[in-house]
C-alpha positions as CSV (number, residue, x, y, z in Angstrom):
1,X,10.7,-29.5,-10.9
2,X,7.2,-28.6,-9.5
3,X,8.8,-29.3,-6.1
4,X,11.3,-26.6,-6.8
5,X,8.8,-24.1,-7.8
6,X,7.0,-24.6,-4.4
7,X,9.9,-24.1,-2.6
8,X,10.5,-21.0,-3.9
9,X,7.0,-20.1,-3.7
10,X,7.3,-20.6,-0.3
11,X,10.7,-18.4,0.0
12,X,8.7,-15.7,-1.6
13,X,6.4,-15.5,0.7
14,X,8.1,-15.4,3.5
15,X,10.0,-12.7,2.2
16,X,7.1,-10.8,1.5
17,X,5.6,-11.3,5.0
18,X,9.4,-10.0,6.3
19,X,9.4,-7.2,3.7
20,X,6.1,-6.0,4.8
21,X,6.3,-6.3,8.4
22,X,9.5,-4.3,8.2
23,X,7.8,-1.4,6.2
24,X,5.0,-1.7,9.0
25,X,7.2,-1.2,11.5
26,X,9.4,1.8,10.1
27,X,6.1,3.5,9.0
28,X,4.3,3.5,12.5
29,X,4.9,6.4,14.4
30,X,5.4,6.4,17.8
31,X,3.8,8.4,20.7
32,X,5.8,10.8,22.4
33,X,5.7,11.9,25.6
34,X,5.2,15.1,27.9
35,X,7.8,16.9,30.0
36,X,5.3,15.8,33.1
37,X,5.3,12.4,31.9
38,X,9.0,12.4,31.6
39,X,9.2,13.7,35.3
40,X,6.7,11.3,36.8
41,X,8.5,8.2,35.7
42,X,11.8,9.4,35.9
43,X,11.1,10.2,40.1
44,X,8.7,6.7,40.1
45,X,12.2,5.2,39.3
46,X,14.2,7.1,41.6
47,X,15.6,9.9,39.6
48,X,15.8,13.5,40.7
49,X,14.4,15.9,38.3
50,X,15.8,19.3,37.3
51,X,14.4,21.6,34.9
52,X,17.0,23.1,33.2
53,X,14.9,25.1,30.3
54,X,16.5,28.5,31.9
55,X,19.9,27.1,30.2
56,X,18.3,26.9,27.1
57,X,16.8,30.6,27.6
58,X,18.9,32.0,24.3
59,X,17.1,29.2,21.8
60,X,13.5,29.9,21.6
61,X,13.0,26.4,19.6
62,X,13.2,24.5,23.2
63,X,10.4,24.6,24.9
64,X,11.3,22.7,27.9
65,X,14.9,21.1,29.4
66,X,14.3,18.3,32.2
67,X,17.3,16.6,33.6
68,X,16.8,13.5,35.2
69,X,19.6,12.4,37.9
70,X,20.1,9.3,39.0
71,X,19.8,8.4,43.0
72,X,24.4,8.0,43.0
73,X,24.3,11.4,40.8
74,X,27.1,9.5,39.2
75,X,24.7,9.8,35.4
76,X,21.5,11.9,34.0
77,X,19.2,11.6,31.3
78,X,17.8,14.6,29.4
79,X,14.6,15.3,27.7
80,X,13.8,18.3,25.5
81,X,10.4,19.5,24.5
82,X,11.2,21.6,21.2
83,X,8.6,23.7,19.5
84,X,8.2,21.8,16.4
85,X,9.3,18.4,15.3
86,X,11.4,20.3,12.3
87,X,13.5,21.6,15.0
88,X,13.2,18.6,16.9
89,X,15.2,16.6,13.9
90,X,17.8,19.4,13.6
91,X,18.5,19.3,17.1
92,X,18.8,15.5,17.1
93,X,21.0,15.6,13.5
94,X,23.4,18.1,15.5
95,X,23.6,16.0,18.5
96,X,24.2,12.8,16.1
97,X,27.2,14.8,14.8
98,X,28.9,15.4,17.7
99,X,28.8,11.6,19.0
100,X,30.0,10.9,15.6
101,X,32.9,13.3,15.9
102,X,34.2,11.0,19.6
103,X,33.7,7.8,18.1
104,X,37.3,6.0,18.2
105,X,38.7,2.7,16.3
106,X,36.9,0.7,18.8
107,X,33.4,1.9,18.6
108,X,29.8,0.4,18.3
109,X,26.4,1.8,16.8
110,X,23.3,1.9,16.0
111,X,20.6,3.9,14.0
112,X,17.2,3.7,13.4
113,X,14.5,5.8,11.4
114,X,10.8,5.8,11.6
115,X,8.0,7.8,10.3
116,X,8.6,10.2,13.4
117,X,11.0,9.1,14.9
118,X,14.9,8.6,15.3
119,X,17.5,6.7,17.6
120,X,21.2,7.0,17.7
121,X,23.3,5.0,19.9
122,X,27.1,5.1,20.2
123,X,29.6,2.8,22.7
124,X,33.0,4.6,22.1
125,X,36.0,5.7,24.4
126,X,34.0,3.9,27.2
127,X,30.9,6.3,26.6
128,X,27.3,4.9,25.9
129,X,25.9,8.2,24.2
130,X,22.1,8.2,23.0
131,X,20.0,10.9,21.1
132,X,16.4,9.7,20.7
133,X,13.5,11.6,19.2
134,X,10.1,11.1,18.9
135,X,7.9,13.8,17.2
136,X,9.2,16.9,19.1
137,X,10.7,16.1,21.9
138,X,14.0,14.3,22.3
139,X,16.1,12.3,25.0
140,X,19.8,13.0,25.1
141,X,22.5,10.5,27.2
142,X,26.0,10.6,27.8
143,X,27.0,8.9,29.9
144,X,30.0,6.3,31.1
145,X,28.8,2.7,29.2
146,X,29.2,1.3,33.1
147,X,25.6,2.6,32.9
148,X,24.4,0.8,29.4
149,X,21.9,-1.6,30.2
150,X,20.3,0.5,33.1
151,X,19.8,3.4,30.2
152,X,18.6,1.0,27.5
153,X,16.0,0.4,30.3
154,X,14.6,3.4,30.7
155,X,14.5,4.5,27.7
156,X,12.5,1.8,26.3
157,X,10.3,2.0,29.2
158,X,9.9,5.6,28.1
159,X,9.3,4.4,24.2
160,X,12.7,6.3,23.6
């Protein structure tokens, strides 16, 4: 009996430690980045860079629009700088829903919430579609899932 009761001492524990590191984890926030910082590393790796706020003119909530195309231009990635990270979580819950709305039968995802931040992946109709936000600003891919792993790459060398 006292052997039981150590056992599940133990199990406790550990759940404890799992429970609390969990909690640690979705409550730190993260540090985003600059539209200069996003355009620095993005060229470092090869990328073109386009700003593209002037197609974004008619919503005064984005401050900045920077595409980043790939050497092939066969994919891009996007990053917005919004005012405010209110409008930064509308924009990413509107850019969630429209990924939802492709997904097919044969579909994977993922989603993930933090104290200030979000991530939304999708693999569906042989798309690899991402919205990521950090605080205000936001990266957006869609792209052809051929490109999968070299996305997930940058964008957790970006912290996206």
């Amino acid at each position: 009996m006292k052997k039981f009761f150590i056992i599940l001492f133990v199990i406790i524990v550990i759940i404890g430690i799992a429970v609390g590191t969990l909690f640690f984890v979705l409550n730190k926030e993260k540090e985003s980045i600059t539209k200069d910082q996003f355009s620095t590393k993005m060229q470092d790796m090869g990328f073109t860079i386009t700003d593209a706020s002037d197609q974004m003119a008619d919503y005064s909530y984005v401050k900045s629009a920077t595409l980043a195309i790939d050497g092939n231009r066969t994919y891009q990635i996007e990053f917005y700088e919004l005012s405010d990270e209110t409008y930064a979580t509308a924009f990413y819950n509107n850019n969630k829903s429209i990924f939802e709305s492709t997904k097919s039968g044969a579909s994977t995802e993922s989603n993930i919430n933090g104290k200030n931040y979000s991530k939304y992946t999708l693999t569906s109709n042989g798309k690899y579609m991402v919205v990521s936000k950090v605080a205000n600003t936001v990266a957006f891919v869609n792209v052809s899932s051929d490109h999968k792993d070299n996305v997930n790459t940058i964008l957790k060398e970006l912290g996206y």
